[in-house]
C-alpha positions in Angstrom: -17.9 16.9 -13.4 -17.1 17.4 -9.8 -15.9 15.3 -7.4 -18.7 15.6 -5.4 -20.2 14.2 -8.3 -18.2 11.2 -8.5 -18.6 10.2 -5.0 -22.5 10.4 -5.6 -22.1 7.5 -8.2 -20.0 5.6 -6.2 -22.5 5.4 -2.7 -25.1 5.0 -5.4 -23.5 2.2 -6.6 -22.5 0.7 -3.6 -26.2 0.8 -2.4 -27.7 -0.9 -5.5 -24.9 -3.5 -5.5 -25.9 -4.6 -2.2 -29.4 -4.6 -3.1 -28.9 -6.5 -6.3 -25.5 -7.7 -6.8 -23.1 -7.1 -9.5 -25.2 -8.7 -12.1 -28.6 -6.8 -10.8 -26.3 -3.4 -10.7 -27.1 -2.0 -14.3 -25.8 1.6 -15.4 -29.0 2.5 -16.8 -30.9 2.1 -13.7 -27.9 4.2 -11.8 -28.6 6.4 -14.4 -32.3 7.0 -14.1 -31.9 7.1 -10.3 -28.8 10.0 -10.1 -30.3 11.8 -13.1 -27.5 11.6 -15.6 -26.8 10.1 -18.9 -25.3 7.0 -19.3 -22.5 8.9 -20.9 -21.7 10.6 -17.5 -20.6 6.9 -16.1 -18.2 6.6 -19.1 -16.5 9.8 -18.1 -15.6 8.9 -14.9 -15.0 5.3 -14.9 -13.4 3.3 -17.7 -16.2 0.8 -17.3 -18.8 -1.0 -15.1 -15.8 -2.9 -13.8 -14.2 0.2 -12.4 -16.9 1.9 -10.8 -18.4 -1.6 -8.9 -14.4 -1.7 -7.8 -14.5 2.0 -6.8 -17.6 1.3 -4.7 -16.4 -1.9 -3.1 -13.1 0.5 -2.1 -15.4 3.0 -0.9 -17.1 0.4 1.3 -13.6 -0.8 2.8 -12.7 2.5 3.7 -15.4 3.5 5.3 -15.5 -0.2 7.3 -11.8 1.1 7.9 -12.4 4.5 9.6 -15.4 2.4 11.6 -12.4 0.0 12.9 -10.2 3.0 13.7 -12.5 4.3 16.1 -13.4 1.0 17.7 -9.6 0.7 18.5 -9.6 4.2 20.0 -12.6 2.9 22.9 -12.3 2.7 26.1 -12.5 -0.9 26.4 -10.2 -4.4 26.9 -8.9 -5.8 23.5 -11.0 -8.6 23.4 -13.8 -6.1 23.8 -12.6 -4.2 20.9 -11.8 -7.3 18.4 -15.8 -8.7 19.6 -16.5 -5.3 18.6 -15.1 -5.0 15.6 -16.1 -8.7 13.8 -19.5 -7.9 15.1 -19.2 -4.1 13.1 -17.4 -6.5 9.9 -20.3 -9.1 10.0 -23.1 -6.6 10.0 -21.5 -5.0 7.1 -21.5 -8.0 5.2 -24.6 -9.2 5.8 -26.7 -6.7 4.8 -24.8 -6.3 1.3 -22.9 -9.6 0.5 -26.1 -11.7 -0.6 -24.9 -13.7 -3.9 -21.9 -11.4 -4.3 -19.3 -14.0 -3.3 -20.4 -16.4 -5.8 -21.1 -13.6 -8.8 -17.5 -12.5 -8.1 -15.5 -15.9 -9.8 -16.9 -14.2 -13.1 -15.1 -11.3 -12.1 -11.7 -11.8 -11.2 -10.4 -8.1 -11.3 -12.8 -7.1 -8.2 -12.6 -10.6 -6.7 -9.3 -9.6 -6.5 -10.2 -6.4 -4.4 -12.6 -7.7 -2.5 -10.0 -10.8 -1.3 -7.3 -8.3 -1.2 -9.5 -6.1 1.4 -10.2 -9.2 3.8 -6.4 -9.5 3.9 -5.9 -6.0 4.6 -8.5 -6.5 7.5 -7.2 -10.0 8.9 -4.0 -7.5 9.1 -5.5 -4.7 10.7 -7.0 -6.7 13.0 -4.0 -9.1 13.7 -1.8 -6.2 14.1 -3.8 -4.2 16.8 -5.7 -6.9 18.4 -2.4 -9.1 18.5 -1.9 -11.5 21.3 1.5 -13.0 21.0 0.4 -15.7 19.0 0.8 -14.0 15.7 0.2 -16.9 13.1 -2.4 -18.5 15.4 -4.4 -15.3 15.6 -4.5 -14.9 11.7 -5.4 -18.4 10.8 -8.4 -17.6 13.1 -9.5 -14.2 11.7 -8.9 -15.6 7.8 -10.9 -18.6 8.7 -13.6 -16.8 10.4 -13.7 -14.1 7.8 -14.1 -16.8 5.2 -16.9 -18.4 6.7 -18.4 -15.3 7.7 -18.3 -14.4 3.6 -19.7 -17.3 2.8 -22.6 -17.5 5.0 -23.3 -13.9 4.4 -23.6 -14.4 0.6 -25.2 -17.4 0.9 -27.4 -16.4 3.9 -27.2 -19.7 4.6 -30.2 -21.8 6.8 -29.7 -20.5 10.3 -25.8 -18.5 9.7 -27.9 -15.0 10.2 -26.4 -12.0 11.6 -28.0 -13.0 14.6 -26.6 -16.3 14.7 -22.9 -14.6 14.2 -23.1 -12.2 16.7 -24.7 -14.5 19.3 -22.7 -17.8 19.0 -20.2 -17.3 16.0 -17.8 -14.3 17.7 -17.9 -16.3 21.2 -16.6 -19.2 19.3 -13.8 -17.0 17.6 -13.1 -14.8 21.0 -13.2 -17.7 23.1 -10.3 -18.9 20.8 -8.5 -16.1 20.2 -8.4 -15.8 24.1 -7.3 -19.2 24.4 -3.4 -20.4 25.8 -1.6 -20.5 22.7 -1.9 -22.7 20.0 0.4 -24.4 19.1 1.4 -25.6 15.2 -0.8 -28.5 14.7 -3.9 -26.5 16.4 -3.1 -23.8 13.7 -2.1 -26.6 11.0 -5.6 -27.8 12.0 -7.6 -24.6 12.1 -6.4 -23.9 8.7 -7.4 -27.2 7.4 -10.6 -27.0 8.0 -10.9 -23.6 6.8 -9.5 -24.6 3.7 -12.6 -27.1 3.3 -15.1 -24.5 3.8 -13.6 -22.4 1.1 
């Protein structure tokens, strides 16, 4: 089996998990789909665990390089950061329905997938930083966080279209903001805490 091969299961699988979830993502319609046997799966991955992980990776990477070349634009930081939340939202929105709330019956890739919004409240703290470094990642995990959930909720009027047009103001306008000091983080946090 070639590598090639492998990576063809994975985008596979990424595209039918957004579709239809971890639950709806069954092997044997992967199967049926890439033309191979069932069998095929079992030599690559371990199990259906592995390979949903594998595709969620796949999907963080490629979010990644996105980000990468966002930073590289000709263009003011705030620009970039607007930028890149907008490039993370769409992302999630058109493949996180129900997957937030199927994933507490998975903890190995809910897990991952927590572990990747860290990694990007990182990324994104560390080349977007504004000297207010605790400030700016209370912000980033708490829009991030309510991003996820409305995006796997698709919750009443929290569309893309709603993020990009009044959610990322909200989050530049405070990321641009005089600094905050500890009990505007203490209470950023806190109410992030109650939306999670």
């Amino acid at each position: 089996m070639k590598r090639n091969d492998k990576n063809r299961i994975v985008r596979a699988t990424l595209e039918e998990l957004k579709k239809s979830g971890i639950k709806g993502t069954q092997l044997d319609v992967l199967a049926k789909k890439l033309r191979i046997s069932k069998k095929t799966f079992y030599q690559l991955f371990s199990n259906k665990q592995q390979l949903l992980a594998e595709a969620i990776a796949a999907e963080f990477r490629s979010v990644m390089d996105d980000l990468s070349i966002i930073a590289d634009l000709e263009m003011s930081k705030k620009d970039k950061l607007g930028s890149s939340l907008m490039l993370i939202s769409q992302r999630l929105f058109e493949g996180c329905y129900e997957i937030k709330t199927e994933l507490s019956s998975h903890p190995a890739l809910q897990y991952e997938f927590f572990r990747f919004r860290d990694q990007l409240i990182e990324y994104l703290t560390n080349t977007y930083f504004s000297g207010r470094e605790d400030g700016n990642r209370v912000l980033l995990r708490s829009f991030m966080d309510f991003m996820i959930s409305c995006a796997s909720h698709q919750a009443g009027q929290s569309t893309e279209l709603h993020f990009r047009e009044y959610v990322i103001p909200f989050y530049l306008e405070a990321w641009d903001s005089p600094g905050n000091d500890e009990r505007e983080v203490a209470e950023i946090q806190e109410t992030n805490d109650k939306r999670t």
